[in-house]
C-alpha positions in Angstrom: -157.3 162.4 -41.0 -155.9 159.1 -42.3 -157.5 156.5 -44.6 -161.0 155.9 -44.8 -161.9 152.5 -44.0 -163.6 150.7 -46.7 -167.4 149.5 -46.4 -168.1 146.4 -47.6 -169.8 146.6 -50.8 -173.2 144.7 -51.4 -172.2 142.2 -54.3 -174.1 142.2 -57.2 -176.3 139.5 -58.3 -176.0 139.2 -62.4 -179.2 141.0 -63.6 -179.2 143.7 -61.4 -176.9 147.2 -60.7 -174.9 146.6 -57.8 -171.4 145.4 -58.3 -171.3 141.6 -59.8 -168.7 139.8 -58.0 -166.0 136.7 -59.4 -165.2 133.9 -57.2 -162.2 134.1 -54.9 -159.4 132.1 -54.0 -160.9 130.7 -50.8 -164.2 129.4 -52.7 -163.5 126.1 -51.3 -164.6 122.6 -50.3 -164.9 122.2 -46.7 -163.5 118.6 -45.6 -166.1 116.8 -43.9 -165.0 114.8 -40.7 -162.1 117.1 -40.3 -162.7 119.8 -38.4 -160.6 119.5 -36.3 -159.4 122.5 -34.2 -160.1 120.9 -30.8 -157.1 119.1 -30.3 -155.0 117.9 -27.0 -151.3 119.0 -28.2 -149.0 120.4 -31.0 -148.7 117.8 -33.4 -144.7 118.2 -35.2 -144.9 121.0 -37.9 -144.9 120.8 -41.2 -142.0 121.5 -43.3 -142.7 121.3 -46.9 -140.3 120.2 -49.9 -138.4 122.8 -50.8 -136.5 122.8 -54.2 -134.3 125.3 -55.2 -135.2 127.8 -58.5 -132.4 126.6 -60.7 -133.6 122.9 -60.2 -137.0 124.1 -62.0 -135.0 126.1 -64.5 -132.9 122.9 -65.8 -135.1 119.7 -64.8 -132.4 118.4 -62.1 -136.0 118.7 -59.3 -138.2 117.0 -61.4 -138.6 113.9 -59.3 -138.8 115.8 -56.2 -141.3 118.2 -57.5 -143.4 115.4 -58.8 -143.3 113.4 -55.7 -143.9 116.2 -53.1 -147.0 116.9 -55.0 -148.0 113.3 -55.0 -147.4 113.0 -51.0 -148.7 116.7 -49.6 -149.2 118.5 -52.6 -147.3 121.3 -51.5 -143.8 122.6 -52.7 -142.5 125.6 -51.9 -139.8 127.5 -54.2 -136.4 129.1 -53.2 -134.2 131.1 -54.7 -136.2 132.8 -57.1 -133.8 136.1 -58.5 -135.2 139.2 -57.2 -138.2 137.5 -55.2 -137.2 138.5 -51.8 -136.7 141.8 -51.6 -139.6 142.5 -53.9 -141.9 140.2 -51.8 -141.0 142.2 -48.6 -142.0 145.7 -50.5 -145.2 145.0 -51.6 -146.6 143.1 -48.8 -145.1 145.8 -46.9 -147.0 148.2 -49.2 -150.1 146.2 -49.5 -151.9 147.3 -45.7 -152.3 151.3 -47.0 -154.2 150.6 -50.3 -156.1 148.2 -48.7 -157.1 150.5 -46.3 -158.7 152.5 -49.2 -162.0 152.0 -50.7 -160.1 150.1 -53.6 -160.4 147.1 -51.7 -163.4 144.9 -50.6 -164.1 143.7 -47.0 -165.1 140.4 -45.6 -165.2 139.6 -41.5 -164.9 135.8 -40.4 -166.7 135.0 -37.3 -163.3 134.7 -35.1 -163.6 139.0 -35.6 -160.7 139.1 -37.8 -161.4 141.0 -41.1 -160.0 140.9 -44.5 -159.1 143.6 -47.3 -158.5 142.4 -50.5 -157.2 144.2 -53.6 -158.3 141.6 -56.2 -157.1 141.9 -60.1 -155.9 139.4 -62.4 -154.3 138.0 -65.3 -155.9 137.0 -68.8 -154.0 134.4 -71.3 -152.9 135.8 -74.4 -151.4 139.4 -75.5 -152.0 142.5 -72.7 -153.2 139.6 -70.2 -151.9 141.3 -67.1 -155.0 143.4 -65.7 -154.3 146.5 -63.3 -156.0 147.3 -60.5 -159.3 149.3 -61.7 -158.7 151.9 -58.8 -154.8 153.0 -58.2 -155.1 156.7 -57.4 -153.5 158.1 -54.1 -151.6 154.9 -51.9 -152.8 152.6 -54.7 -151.1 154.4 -57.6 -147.5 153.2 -55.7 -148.9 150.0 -54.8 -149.6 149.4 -58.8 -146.5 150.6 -59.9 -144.6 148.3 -57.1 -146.8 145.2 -58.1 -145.9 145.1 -61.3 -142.0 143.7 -61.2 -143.4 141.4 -58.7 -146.5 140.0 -60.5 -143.8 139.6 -63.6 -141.9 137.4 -61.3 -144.8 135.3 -60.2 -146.2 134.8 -63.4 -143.3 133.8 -64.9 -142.4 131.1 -61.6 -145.9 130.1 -62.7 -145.2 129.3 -65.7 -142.2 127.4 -65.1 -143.7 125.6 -62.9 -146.7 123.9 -64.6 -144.2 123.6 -67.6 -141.9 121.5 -65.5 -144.8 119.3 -63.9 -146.6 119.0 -67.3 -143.4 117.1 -68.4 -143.0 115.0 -64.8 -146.7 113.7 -65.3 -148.1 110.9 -67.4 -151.9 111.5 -68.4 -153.3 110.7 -72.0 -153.6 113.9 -75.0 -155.7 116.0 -74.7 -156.5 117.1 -71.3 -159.8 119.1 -72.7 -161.3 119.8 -75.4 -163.0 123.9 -75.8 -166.2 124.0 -77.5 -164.6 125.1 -80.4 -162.3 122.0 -80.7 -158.7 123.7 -79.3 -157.1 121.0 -77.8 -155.1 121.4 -74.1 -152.6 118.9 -74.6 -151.1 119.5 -71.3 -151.1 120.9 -67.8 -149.0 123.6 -69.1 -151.3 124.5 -72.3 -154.0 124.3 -69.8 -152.1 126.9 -67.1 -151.6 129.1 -69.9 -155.3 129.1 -71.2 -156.5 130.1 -68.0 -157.1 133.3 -66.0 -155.1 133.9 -63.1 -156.9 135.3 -60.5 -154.5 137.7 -57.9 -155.4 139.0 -54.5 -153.5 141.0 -52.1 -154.7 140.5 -48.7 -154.4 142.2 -46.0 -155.7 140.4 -42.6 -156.5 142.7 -39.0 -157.7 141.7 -36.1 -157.8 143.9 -32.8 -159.0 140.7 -30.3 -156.5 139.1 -28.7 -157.7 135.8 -28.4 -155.7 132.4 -28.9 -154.7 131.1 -32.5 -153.7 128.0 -31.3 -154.8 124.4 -32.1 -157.3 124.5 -29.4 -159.3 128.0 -31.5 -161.6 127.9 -34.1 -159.5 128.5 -37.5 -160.5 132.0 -39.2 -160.9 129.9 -42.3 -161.3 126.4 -41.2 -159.4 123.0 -43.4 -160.7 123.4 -47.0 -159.2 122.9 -50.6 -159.2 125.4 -53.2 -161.0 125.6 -56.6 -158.3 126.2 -58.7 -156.3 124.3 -60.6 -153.4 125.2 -58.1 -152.4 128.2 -56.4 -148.9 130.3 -56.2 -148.4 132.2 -52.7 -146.0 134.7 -50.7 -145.6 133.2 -47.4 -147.0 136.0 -45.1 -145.7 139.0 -43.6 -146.4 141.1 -40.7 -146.7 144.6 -41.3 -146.9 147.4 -38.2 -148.8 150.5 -38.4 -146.2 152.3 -39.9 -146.2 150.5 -43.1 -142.8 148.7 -41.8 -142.2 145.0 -42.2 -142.0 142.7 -39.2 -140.4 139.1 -39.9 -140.0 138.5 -36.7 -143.9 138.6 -36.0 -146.1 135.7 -35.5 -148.1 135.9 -38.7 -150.8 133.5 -37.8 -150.7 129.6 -38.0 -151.4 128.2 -41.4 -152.0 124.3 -41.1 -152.0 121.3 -43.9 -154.2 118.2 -43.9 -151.9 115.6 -44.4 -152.5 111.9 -46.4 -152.6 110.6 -42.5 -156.1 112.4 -42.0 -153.7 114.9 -39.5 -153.0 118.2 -39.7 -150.0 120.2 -38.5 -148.7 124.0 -38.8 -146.9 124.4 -41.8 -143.6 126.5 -41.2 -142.6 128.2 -44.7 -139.1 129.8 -45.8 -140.2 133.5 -45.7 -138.3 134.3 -48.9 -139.7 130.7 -50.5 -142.7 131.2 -52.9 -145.2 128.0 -52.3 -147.3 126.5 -54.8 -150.7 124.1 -53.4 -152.7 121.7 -55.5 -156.6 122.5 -55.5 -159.2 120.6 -56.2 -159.4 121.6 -59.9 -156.1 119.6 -60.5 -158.7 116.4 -60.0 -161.5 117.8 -62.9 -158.4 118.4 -65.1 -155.9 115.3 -65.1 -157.7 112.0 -65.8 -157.7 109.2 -63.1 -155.1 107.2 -65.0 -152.5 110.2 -64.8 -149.4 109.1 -63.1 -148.7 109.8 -60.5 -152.0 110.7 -58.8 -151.4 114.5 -57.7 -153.1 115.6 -54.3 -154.9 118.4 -53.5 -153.8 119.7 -50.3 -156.3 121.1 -47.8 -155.3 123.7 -45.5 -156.7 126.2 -42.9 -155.6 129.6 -41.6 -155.5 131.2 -38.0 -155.2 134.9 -38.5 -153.2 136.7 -35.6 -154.2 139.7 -33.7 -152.5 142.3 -35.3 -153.2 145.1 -32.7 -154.6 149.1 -33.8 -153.1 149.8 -37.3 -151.2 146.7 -37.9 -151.8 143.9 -40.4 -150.7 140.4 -41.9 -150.5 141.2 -45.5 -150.3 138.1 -48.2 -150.9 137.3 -51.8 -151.8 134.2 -54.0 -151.9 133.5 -57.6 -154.7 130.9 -58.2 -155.0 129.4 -62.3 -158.2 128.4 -63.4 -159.2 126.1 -66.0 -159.6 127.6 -69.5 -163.3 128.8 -69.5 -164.2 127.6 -73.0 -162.7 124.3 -72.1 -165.7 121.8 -71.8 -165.8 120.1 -68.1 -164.8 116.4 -68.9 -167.9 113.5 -69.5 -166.4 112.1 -66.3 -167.7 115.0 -64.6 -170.5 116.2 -66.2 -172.8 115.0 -69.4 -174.4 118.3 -69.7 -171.3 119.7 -71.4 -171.1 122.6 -69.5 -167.5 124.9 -69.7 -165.6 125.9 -66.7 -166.7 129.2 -67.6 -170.1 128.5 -67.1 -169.5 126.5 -64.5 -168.0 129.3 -62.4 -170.9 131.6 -63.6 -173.5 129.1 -62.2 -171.6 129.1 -59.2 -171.4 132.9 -58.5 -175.2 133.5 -59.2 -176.4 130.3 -56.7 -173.9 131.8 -54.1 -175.9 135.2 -54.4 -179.5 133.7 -55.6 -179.3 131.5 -52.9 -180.3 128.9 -55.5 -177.9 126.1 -55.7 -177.7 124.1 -59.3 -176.9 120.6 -57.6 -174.5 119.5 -60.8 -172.8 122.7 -60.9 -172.3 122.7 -56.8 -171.8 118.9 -57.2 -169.1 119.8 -60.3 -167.3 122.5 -57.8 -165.6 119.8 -55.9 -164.6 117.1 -57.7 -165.8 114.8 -55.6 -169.6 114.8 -55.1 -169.8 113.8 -51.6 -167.6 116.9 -50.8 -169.9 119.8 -51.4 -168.8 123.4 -51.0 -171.2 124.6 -47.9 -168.8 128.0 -47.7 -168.9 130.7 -50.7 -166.3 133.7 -49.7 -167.2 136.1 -52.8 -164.5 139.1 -53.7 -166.3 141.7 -55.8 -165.2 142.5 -59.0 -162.7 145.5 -58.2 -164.6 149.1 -58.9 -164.9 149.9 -62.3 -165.2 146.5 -63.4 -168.4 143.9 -63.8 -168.8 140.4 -64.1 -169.1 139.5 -67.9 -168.7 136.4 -69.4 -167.0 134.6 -66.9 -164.8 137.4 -66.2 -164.2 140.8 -64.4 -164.7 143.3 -66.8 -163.4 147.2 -66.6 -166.8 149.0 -67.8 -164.4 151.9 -69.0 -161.6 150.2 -71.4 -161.1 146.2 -71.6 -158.2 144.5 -73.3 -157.8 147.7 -75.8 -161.6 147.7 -76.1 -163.6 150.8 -75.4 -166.6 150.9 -73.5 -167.1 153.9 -71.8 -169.8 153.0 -69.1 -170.4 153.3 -64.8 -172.8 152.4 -62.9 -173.3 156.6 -63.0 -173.8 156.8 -66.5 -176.5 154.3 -67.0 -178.6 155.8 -64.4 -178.6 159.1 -66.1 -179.6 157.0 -69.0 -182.6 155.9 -66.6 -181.2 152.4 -67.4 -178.6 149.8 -65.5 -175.0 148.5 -65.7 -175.3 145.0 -67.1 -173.5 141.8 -68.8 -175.1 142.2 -72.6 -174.8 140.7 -75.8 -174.4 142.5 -79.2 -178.2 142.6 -79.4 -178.8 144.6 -75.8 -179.9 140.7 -74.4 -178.5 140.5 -70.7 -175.9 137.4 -70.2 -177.8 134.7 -69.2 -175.3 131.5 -67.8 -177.8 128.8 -68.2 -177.7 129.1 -71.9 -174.8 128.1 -72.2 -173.2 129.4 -76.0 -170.6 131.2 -77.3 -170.8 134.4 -77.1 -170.0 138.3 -77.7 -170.6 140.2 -74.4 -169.5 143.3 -73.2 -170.6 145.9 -70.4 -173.6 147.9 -71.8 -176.1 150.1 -70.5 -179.4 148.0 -70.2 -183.2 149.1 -69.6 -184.5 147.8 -66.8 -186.4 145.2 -68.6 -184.4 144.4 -71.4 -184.6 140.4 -72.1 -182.3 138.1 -71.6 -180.2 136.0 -73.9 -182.1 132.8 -74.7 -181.4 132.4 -78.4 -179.2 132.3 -80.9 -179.1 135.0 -83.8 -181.6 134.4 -86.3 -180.8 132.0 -89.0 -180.1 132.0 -93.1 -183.1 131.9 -95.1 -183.9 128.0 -95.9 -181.5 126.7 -92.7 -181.6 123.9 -92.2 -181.0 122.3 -95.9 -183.3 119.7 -97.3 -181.3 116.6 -97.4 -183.4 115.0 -99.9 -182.6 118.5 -102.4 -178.7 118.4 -100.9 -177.8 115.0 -101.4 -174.7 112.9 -102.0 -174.8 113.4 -106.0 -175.5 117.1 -105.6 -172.7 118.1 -103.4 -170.1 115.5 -105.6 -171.5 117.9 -108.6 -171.2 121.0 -107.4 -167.5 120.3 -105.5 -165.9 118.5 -108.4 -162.1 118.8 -109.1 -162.1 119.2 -112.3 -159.0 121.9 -114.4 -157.3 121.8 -110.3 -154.4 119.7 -110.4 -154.6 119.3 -106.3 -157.3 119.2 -103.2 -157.5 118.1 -100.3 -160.7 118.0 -97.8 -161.8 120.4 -95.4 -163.1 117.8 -92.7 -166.2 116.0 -93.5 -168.1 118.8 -95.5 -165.7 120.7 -97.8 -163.0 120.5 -100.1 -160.0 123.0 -101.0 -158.9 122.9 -104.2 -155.7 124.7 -106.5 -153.2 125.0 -109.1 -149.8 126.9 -108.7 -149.7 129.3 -111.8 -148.1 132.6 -113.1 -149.7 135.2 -111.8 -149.3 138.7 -112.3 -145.8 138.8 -110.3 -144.4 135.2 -110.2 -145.9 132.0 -108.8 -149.5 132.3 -107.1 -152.4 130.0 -105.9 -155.1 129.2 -107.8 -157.9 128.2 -105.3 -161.5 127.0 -104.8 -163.1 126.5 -101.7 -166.4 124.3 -101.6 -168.6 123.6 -99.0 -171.5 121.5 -98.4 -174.1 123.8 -96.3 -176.1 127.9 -96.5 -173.5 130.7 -97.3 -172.8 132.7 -94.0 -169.7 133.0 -94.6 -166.5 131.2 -96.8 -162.7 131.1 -95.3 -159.5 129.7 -95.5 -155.9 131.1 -94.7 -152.3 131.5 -93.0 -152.0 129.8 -89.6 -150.2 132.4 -87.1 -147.3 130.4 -85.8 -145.8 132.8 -83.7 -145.5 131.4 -79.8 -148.8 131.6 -78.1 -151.3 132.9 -80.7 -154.6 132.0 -79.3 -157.1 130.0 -80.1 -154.7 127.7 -82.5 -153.0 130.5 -84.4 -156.3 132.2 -85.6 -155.8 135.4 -83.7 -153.3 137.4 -85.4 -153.8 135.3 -88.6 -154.3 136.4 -92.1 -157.3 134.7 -94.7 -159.3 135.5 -97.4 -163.5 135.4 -96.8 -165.9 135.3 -98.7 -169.1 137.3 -97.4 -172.9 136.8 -99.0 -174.3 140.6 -98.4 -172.7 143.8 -97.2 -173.3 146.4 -94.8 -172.8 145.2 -91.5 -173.7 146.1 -88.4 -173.9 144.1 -84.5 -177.3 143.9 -84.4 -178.6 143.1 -87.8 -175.9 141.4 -89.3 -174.7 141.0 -93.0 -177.7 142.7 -95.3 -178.3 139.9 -97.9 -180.3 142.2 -100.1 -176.6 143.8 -101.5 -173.8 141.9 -103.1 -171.3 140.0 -101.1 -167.4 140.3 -100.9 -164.6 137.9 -100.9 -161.3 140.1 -99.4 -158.4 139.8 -97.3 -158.2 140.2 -93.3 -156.0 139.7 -90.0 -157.9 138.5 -87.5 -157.4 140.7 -84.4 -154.7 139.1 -81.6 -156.6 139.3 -79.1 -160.7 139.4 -79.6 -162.4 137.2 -82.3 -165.0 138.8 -83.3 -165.2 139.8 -87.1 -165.9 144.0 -85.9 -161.7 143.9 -84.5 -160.3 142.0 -87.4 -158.1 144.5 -89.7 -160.1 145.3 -92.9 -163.5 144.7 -91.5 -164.2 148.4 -91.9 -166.1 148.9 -88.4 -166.5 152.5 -87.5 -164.6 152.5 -83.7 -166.9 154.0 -81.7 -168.8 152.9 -78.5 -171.5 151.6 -80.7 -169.2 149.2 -82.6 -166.4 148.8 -79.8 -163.3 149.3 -81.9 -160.0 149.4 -80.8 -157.6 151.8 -79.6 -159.5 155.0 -80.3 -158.8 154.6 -84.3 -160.4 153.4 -87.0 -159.7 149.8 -87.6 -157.0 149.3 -90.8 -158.1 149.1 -94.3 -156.4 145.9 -95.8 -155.2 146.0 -99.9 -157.0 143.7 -101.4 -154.2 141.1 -102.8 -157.2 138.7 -104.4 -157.6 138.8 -107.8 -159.9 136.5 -110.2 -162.6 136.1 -107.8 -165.7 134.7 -108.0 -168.4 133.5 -105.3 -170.9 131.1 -106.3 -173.8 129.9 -103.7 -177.1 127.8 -104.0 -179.9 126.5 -101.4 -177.5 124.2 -100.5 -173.7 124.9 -101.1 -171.1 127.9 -101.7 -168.0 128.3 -103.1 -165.6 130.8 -103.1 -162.3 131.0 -106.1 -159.3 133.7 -106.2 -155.6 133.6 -106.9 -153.6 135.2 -104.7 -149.7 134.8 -103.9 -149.8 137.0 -101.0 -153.1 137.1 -98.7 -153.2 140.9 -97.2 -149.5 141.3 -96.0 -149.3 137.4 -95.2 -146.8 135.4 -98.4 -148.4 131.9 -99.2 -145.5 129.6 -98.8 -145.7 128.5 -102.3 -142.3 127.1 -102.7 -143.3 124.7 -99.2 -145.5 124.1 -96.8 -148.5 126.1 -95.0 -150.4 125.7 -91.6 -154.0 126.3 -93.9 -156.5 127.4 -91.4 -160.4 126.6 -92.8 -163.8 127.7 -91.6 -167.1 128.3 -92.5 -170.7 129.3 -91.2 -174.1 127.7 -92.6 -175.9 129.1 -90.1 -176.4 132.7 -90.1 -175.3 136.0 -91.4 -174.1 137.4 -88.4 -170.2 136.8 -89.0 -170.3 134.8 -85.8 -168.9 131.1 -84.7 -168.0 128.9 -87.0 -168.9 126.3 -84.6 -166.8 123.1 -83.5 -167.5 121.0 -86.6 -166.4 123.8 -89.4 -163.1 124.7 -88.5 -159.7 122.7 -88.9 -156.3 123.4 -89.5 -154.7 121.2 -92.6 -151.0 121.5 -93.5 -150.2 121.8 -97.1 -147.1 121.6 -99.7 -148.3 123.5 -102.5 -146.2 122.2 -105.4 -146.7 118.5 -104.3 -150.2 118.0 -103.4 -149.2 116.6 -100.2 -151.9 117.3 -97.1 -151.8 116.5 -93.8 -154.7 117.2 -91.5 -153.7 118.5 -88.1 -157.2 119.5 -86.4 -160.7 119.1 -85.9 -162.8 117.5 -87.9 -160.7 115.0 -89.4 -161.7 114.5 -92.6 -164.2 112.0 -93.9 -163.1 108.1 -93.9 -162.5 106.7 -97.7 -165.9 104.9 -99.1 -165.2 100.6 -98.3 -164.5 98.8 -101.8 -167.1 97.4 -103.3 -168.1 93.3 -102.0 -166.0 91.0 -104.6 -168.4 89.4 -107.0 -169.3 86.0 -106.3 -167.1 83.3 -108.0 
């Protein structure tokens, strides 16, 4: 009778079928010359600043927020509606489904062992991730979790909205690969993924936790950007709370080089500065923000008790490219965290990317505490993955049903080609049955015929020719390679847009349309937005791409809210099925086709697309004022795939007046200098 205790599962090294694991919250850099735990006496504890909820709400804490993170970098919270009570019940709950095989196991030297249920949260739409195994104790402990992961999240949120306002640091923060900007601290929390554990700590020994013991988890900083935490609570073996418990001694390296035992507020939540705060604020910011190191001292819980906690950490965005500071390798956090995870389990360190994991390269992190990926989930593209149904994608794959496939559970791209992190590109990835010796990615997709151009065929005088103005009243350019041109006219139901759309490069693919300017639409208002593309061939598939052979297309779509890739986008006409990866169980939506006057035209050097449209798919141009005109274009390939950083851009328009204002990357090119004055 009673729960089974969970084994510890073997991680899984990427490239093989065990479980692949993501990095937890206590990936840290140990701080040399500070150990230490031998000391003569209690030095006076540490209280840390506390500042009431409301004070975060309305601004009134600012300057104590901003200087408590400047001095300790620790703040803790109070006064949060609801937190209380809802902190006490899951920690409460947290023990039982730990107990369960749901949970992954770890066991420090000092004896003391820890559970952790580990999900998290992903930015955009349907970001919040369940636990990939609630049945039986964890079925409550999801349903419970949920009011109080709301909470968190949305203290979270406050506050790195209220300290991106207190700080001073130059626009943008980073920069993706793609060119999205993270202006602030607050853009950057909100980019990121949120990793969540519930731990639960137990420890039968009753040995000393005092300042004369080895810590469990000796003075380190965390990873993250920062980290959101429940102070802990003590739980007996009856699942009943215990405040009045010793609940281990958590201690804080202070600016003096000391350390002392931090004593929280029990119904405060506490937010710590890690050591990603330093790769994402710029030296100049003001004022300098420290990362607090810390160190925990787990308590003998005795036979069935525990000391139950969880934290919140944010991560950087992981297509946001590590700064030049850092790194001139241009490597993304995303890849960065990748490296890190397979030299933990290789064995194998990459010296930048170890070097890159604590900010500063004297500091080296010498301890890697991995939490698998929760069951039913793999590590994919920087991220834990459920192998059954991600983000309202279906994959429909185990570990189980690969080997009865006589093939393995692995990180693959659209072509069956097994993640690799060193080649470091965007990407299309998903959780795939593999054959054992199926290659890895180390290519892009095979380019247009006659890519790259002849400059000497493609010049200057060509691409003026073929991108001239002429019968279009307006234009404006499209960065440094294309132009948008149009008329207002009446069209067949009032005013419309007469466009063309020119662009120096191969024909993979033509596009301009309607920024999405609802709150939080990712990746700059493309997801969720509406445009017109042109295609150059039909029929297409993941794998082979656009079939050149037939005629191409130029129709409406909405790109999908939440994935990028052309197969989600409404209209795209991709069967949903595990071969395509649809969404939802249902076909994908037709779109009406709103274009009319269309034509496409496209040489070994340059394509154009032309329509009229007042309405693009279910989308009304602004024709009467202004649009957020969102532009791309691939010379490339015929894949439907990135645009890449340099052909994209977001231009605002007024459509009666001509006016244009560019608002994103690539700015457009610089005017020609006049001509020298003749001599006199």
């Amino acid at each position: 009778g009673g729960p089974r205790s969970p084994e510890r599962r073997a991680p899984r090294q990427l490239g093989n079928s065990s479980q692949p694991p993501h990095i937890d919250h206590h990936i840290f850099k140990p701080m040399l010359g500070l150990s230490l735990y031998a000391l003569a006496a209690d030095p006076p504890p540490f209280h840390p600043v506390s500042i009431p909820h409301s004070g975060l709400v309305d601004g009134s804490s600012s300057t104590a927020l901003i200087s408590a993170l400047a001095s300790s970098g620790v703040v803790a919270i109070k006064g949060i509606p609801g937190y209380a009570a809802l902190r006490s019940d899951i920690l409460a709950a947290t023990p039982a489904c730990a107990a369960t095989p749901a949970a992954a196991a770890h066991t420090f030297p000092d004896g003391t062992t820890r559970r952790t249920l580990a999900t998290h949260s992903l930015p955009g739409a349907g970001g919040v991730q369940p636990l990939a195994s609630a049945e039986g104790e964890c079925a409550a402990f999801e349903r419970a979790a949920a009011p109080f992961r709301a909470l968190v999240a949305a203290a979270t949120n406050l506050f790195a909205e209220r300290l991106s306002s207190s700080l001073r640091a130059r626009a943008p923060l980073l920069v993706a690969e793609d060119g999205t900007e993270f202006n602030s601290l607050h853009d950057v929390s909100t980019a990121g993924e949120h990793l969540e554990h519930f731990h639960a700590y137990t420890r039968a020994t009753p040995s000393s936790h005092g300042p004369a013991s080895p810590p469990t988890i000796d003075l380190h900083t965390d990873q993250g950007i920062f980290i959101a935490f429940t102070p802990a609570l003590m739980v007996s073996a009856t699942g009943e709370p215990d405040a009045a418990a010793d609940a281990g001694r958590f201690e804080v390296g202070l600016a003096d080089g000391s350390r002392a035992e931090a004593h929280f507020d029990p119904d405060s939540l506490v937010f710590l500065l890690g050591d990603g705060i330093h790769q994402v604020l710029p030296k100049d910011a003001a004022p300098r923000l420290r990362a607090a190191p810390h160190a925990l001292s787990a308590p003998p819980t005795g036979a069935g008790g525990a000391r139950a906690w969880y934290g919140r950490m944010v991560l950087p965005p992981k297509e946001a490219v590590i700064p030049a500071s850092l790194s001139e390798n241009r490597k993304t956090f995303g890849t960065l965290r990748a490296i890190m995870v397979e030299a933990t389990l290789g064995g194998v360190e990459d010296p930048e990317a170890m070097s890159l994991g604590c900010s500063a390269p004297d500091l080296r992190p010498t301890h890697r505490e991995l939490s698998a990926c929760e069951a039913g989930t793999i590590f994919c593209w920087n991220r834990c993955m459920n192998t059954t149904e991600d983000r309202g994608v279906w994959y429909g794959v185990s570990d189980e049903i690969c080997a009865e496939q006589g093939k393995q559970l692995q990180c693959t791209d659209v072509r069956g080609h097994i993640y690799n992190s060193s080649y470091d590109r965007h990407g299309d990835y998903n959780p795939n049955c593999a054959a054992p010796d199926a290659p890895h990615v180390n290519s892009d997709f095979p380019t247009l015929p006659g890519y790259p151009t002849d400059p000497e065929v493609c010049d200057q005088e060509a691409w003026d020719a073929f991108s001239a103005t002429d019968g279009f009243e307006f234009s404006t350019a499209l960065g440094p390679r294309g132009k948008l041109m149009w008329n207002v006219v009446e069209g067949e139901g009032g005013p419309a847009i007469e466009s063309k759309m020119a662009y120096n490069g191969l024909f993979g693919y033509t596009s301009w349309g309607l920024r999405n300017n609802a709150l939080g639409a990712g990746k700059n208002g493309m997801q969720g937005a509406w445009v017109a593309m042109a295609l150059p061939g039909d029929d297409y598939t993941l794998t082979g791409g656009l079939n050149l052979s037939l005629p191409g297309s130029l129709l409406p779509y909405q790109i999908d809210e939440v994935h990028s890739r052309f197969r989600f986008w409404k209209g795209s006409g991709q069967p949903d099925s595990a071969a395509n990866q649809g969404r939802n169980g249902e076909p994908i939506p037709t779109v009406p086709d709103t274009l009319y006057n269309k034509s496409i035209h496209a040489t070994g050097c340059f394509s154009s697309m032309s329509f009229t449209a007042s309405v693009l798919g279910e989308e009304a141009i602004t024709i009467d004022g202004s649009d957020n005109v969102i532009w791309a274009a691939n010379v490339e390939n015929a894949y439907v795939e990135s645009h890449g950083r340099s052909n994209r851009g977001i231009v605002v328009i007024e459509w009666r007046t001509g006016a244009a204002e560019f608002r994103d990357y690539p700015p457009p090119p610089s005017p020609a200098p006049p001509p020298p004055a003749p001599p006199a």
